[in-house]
N, C-alpha and C positions, 0 to 999 in steps of 0.2 A: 662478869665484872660488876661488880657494887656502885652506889650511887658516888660513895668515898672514893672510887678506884678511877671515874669517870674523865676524861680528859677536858680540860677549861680552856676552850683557845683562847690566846690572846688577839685584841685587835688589828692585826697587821697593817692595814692600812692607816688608820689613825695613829700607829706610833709612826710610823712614816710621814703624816702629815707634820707631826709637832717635831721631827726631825729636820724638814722643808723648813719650818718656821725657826727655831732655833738657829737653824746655819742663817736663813736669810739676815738670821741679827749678828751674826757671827758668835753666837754665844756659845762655844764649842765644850765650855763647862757642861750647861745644860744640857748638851747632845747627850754628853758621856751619863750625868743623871740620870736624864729619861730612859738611854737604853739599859742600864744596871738598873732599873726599877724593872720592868716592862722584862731583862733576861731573868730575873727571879721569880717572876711573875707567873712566866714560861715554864718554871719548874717546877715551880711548885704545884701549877696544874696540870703537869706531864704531857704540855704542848712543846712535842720536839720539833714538829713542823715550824713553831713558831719561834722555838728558840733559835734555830739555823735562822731564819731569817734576820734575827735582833745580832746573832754573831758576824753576818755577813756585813750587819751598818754599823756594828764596833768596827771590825778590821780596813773598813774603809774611814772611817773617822780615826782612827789609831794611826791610821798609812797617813792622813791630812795633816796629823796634829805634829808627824814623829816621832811617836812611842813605840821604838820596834818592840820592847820586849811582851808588851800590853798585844799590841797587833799580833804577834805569831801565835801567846798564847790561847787568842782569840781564835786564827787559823786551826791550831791542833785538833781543839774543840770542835768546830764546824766540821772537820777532816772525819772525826769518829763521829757523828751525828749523820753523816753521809753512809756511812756503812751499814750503821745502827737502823737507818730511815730504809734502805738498798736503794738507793738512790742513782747506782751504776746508769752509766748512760741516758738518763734522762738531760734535762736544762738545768733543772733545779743543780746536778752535778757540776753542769758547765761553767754556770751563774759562779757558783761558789769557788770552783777552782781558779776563776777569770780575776776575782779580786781575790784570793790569795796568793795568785801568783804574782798580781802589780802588786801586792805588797810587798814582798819578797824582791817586786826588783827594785824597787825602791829603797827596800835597805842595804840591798847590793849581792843578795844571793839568787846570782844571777843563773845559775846552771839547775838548780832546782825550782825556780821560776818557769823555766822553760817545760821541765818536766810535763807541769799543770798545767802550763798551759796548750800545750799536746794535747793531755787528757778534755781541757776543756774543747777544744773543738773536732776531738772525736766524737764530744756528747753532742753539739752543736749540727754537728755537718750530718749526723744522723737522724736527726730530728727535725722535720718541715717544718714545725711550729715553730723552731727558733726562729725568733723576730730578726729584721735586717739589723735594727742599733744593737743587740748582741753580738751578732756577726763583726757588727764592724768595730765595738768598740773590742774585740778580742783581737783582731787582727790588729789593729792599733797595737797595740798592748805590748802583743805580741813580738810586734816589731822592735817596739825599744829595747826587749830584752837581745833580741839579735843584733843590736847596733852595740849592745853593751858587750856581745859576747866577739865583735867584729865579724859578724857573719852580713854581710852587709848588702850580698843582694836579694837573702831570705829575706833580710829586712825590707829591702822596696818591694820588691814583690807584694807581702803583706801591706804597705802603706796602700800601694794601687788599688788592691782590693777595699782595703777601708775608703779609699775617695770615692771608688765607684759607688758602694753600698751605701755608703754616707750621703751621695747626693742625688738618691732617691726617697731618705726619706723625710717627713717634714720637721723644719728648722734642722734639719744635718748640717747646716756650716758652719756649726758651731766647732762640731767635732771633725769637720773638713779642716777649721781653722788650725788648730789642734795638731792637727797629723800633717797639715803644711811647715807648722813649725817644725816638728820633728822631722822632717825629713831636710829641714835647714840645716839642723844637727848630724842628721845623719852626714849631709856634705862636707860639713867641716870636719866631723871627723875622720873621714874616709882619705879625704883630699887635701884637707887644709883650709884657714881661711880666705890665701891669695889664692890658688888655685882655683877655689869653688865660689870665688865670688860674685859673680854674675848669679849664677846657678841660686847661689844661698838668697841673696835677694831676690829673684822674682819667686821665691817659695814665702819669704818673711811680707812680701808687697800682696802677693795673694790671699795669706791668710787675715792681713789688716783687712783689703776688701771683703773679705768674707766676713767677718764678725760685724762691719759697719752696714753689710746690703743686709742680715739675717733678721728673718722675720719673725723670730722668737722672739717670746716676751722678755719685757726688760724685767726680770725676775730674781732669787735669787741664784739659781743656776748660770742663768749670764753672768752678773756678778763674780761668780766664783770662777767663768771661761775668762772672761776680761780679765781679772786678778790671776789668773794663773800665766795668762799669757804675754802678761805685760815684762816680766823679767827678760823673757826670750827678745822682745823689742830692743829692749834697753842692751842687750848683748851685739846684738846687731848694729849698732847706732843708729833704729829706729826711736828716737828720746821722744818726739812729739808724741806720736802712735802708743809710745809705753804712757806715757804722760793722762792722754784721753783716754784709755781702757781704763785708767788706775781711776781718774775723777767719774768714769761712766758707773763703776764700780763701787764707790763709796758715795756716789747720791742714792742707787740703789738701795746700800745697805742702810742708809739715814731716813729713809721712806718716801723719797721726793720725786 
């Protein structure tokens, strides 16, 4: 190989830091920027490692923003980079199928979502290096596509497993908070909402306690939990709870 021929990695971590900072301003322009700088970058210095990594924080910022068609093309991409890499059965496989598949379910292709995410926790559950917050956000994940698909007690099953793994590790109630909600969802949709009302409530009343006792910083990953979560409040006719995540949320993102 030549010195021309040599491979240039890109920084991984630093375009990850100025992606932390971009979202914490919500500047989701900029997001998209940095990573089309930063995936050229990658190619031009025939860092594939690093380009899978820049397509995995497109297809998650594509999945945030709503651009399906931006987002799968993203997915295809990372899909052939995976073969390319042989990346069979490792994490790095898992990693990437775990957010293409929420992508997917996200824009409602739900039965192919499922697929990958199979595939991702064959990679997962083979591997003792996978970390617990992978585990758990995949079973999360997981689940909603089973609540979409009305498989509904694959889907608790996976939720239980995400509480437990979730609340062992530190700040997990976030994503306890997270998977309380969904599993409100799940109630309503299985039962109803007169049916499952008791029920739907102490899962919506657990996850507010959970977000308000968590000892994560007030960052902007809180931020974006508090903001995610606050619709589900306002669904529930939790209005104050939606009300304070939303203002916890927006002093955050104002720097205060």
């Amino acid at each position: 190989m030549t010195q021309h021929d040599a491979i240039r990695p890109v920084p991984q971590q630093r375009i990850r830091e100025k992606v932390d900072d971009y979202m914490s301003r919500r500047d989701y322009p900029g997001v998209e920027r940095h990573l089309r700088y930063w995936l050229e970058e990658a190619r031009l210095g025939r860092d594939e490692r690093g380009e899978l990594m820049i397509l995995n924080e497109l297809i998650g910022h594509h999945r945030k923003t709503g651009e399906r068609d931006k987002a799968l093309k993203a997915a295809e991409q990372a899909l052939g980079l995976l073969d390319r890499l042989d990346f069979g059965g490792t994490v790095s496989e898992g990693t990437t199928c775990v957010n293409i598949a929420t992508a997917l379910n996200a824009f409602g292709e739900n039965a192919r979502a499922l697929e990958l995410f199979r595939r991702a926790r064959a990679a997962y559950e083979a591997n003792p290096g996978a970390s617990p917050e992978l585990l758990g956000g995949l079973y999360n994940n997981m689940a909603l596509t089973c609540v979409s698909l009305d498989r509904f007690d694959k889907a608790e099953a996976l939720y239980a497993h995400a509480m437990d793994i979730m609340g062992k590790v530190p700040n997990g109630e976030l994503e306890q908070a997270v998977t309380c909600l969904n599993l409100a969802d799940l109630i309503a949709r299985r039962d109803g909402m007169e049916a499952g009302e008791r029920a739907i409530c102490e899962w919506v009343e657990r996850a507010a306690a959970l977000l308000r006792k968590s000892d994560a910083p007030r960052d902007g990953y809180y931020a974006f939990v508090c903001e995610k979560c606050a619709p589900s409040f306002d669904y529930y006719g939790y209005f104050a709870d939606a009300e304070a995540f939303r203002r916890e949320a927006e002093r955050i993102y104002a720097g205060h």
